[in-house]
C-alpha positions as CSV (number, residue, x, y, z in Angstrom):
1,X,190.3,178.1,203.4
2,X,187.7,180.6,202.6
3,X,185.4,178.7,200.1
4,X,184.0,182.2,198.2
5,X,188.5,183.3,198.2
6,X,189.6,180.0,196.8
7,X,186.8,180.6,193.8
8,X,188.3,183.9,193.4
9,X,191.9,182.4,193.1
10,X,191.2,180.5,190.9
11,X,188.8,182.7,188.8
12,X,192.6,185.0,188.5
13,X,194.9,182.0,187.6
14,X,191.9,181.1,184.8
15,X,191.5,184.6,183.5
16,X,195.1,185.0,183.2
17,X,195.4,181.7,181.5
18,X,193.2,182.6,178.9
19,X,195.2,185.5,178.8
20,X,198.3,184.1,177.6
21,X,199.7,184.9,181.4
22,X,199.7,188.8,180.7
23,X,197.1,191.1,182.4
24,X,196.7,193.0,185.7
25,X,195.4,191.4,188.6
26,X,193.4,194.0,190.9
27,X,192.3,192.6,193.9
28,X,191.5,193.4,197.6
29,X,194.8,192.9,200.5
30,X,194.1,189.1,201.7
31,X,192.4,188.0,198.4
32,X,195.1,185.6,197.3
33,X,197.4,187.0,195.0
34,X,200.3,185.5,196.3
35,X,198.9,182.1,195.8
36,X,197.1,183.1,192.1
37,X,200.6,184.1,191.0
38,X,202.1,180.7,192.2
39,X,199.9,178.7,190.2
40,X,200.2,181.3,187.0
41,X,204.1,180.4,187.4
42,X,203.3,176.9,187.8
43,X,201.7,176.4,184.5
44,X,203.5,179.5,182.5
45,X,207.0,177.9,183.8
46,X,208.5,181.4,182.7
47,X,212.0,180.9,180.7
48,X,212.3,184.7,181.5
49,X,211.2,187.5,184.0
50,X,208.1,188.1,185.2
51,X,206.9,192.0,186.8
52,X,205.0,192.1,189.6
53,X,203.3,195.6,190.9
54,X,202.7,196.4,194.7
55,X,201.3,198.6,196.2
56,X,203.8,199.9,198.5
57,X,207.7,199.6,199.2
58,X,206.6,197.0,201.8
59,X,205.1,194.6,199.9
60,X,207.4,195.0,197.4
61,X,210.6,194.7,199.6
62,X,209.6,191.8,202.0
63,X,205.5,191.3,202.7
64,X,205.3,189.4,198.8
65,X,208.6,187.4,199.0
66,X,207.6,186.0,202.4
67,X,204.3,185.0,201.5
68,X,206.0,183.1,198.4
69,X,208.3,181.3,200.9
70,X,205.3,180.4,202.8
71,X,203.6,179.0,200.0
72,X,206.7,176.8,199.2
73,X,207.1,179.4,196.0
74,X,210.8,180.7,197.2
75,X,212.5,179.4,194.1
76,X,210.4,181.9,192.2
77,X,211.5,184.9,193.4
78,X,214.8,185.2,191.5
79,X,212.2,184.6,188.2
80,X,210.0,188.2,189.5
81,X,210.9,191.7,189.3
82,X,209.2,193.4,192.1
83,X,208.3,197.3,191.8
84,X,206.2,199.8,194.1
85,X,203.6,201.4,191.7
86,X,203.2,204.6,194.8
């Protein structure tokens, strides 16, 4: 792992923390959102729904969902409503 992308992980999960969980995350392809929103979920343990944006129908339709099966996150996905912002 990427020393200088794990610090920037975890710089999202914090910043959203101190967000109460609600803010936009605006980050580079590869950066780690995938894994930043894991942990967010982790430790917000969402009763409801949670949005997530992508940047393009494929992302949104299977490139995101596979990445959370990957990180063991699969369970998740029924909690996230996926859209295309393009």
């Amino acid at each position: 792992m990427d020393k200088n992308r794990r610090y920037l992980q975890l710089e999202i999960v914090k910043a959203l923390e101190k967000a109460d969980f609600y803010g936009i995350c605006l980050v580079p392809t590869g950066t780690g959102k995938a894994w930043a929103l894991i942990e967010c979920l982790k430790r917000l343990k969402p009763k409801g729904r949670v949005a997530y944006f992508c940047d393009s129908e494929l992302n949104r339709d299977k490139t995101f969902k596979e990445e959370l099966a990957k990180w063991g996150a699969k369970r998740w996905i029924k909690k996230i409503e996926f859209y295309c912002y393009q």
